[in-house]
C-alpha positions in Angstrom: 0.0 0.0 0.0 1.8 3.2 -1.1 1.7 6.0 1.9 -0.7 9.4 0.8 2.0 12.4 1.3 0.1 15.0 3.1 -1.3 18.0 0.8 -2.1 21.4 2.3 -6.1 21.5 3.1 -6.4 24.9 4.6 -3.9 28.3 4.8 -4.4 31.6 5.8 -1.8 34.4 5.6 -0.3 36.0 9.1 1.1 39.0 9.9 5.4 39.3 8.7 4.9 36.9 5.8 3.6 33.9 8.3 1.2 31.6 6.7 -1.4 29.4 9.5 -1.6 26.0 7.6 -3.0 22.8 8.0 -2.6 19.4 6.0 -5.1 16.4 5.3 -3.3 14.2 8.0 -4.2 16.8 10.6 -0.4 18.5 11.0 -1.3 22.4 11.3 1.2 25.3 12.7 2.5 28.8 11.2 5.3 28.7 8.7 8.2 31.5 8.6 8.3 32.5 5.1 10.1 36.0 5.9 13.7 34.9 4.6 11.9 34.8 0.9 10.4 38.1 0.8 12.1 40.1 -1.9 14.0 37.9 -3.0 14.1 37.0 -6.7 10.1 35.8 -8.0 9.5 36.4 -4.0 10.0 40.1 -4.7 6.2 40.2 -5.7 5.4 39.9 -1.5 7.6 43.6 -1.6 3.5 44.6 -1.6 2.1 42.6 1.2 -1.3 42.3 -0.5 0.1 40.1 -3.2 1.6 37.8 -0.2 -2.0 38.1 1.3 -3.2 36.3 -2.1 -2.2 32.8 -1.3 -4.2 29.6 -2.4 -3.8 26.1 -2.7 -3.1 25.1 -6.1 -4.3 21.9 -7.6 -1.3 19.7 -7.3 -1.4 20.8 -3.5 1.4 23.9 -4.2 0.7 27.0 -2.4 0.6 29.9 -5.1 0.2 33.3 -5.6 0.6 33.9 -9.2 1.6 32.1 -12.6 5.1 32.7 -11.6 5.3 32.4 -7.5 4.4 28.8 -5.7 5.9 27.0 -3.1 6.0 23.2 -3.0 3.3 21.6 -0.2 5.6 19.1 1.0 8.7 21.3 1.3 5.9 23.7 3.6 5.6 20.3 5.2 8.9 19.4 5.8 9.7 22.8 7.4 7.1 22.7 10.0 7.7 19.1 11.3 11.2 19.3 11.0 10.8 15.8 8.9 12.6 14.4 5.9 12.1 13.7 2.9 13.0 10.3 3.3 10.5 10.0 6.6 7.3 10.5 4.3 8.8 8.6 1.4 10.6 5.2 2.8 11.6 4.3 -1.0 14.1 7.1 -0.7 15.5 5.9 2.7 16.5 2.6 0.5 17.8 4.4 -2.3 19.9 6.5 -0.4 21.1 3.6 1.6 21.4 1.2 -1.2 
C-alpha cells in the first residue's frame, strides 16, 4: 500500500509573511516565510497584498501567481522538522542502497 504524502487543506496568511496551515493528515502550525520576501520571484510579496493572495493550487502547491508557488511538502517538511525520506521510505532505500 503506497503511503498518501500529506497536501495542504487549509492556509491563511499571518502578519510578517507567516502563513497558518494545515494538512489532510491533521499536521497544522505557522510557517516563517520572511527569509523569501524580496527575494528573486518572492519580490512580488515587496506589496504585502500580493503575499495576502495565497491559495492552494491543484497539485497541492501553495501559489500566488503564474510565476510564484511553493512546494506543499517542502511547507511540510519545514514545519515538522521531517525528511524527505520519513514520508517517502523508497528514498531511505535508495539513499542507503
Amino acid at each position: 500500500m503506497e503511503e498518501k504524502i500529506p497536501v495542504p487543506i487549509e492556509v491563511r496568511p499571518l502578519k510578517n509573511y507567516h502563513l497558518s496551515i494545515k494538512f489532510s493528515d491533521g499536521v497544522q502550525g505557522v510557517v516563517d516565510l520572511h527569509e523569501l520576501a524580496g527575494k528573486g520571484v518572492f519580490a512580488l510579496w515587496n506589496d504585502v497584498r500580493q503575499f495576502e493572495k495565497v491559495k492552494i493550487g491543484t497539485s497541492g502547491e501553495l501559489i500566488w501567481n503564474d510565476d510564484v508557488d511553493l512546494d506543499g511538502l517542502a511547507i511540510y517538511l519545514k514545519l515538522t522538522g521531517k525528511k524527505p525520506e520519513d514520508l517517502l521510505p523508497k528514498l531511505r532505500q535508495l539513499t542507503h542502497a
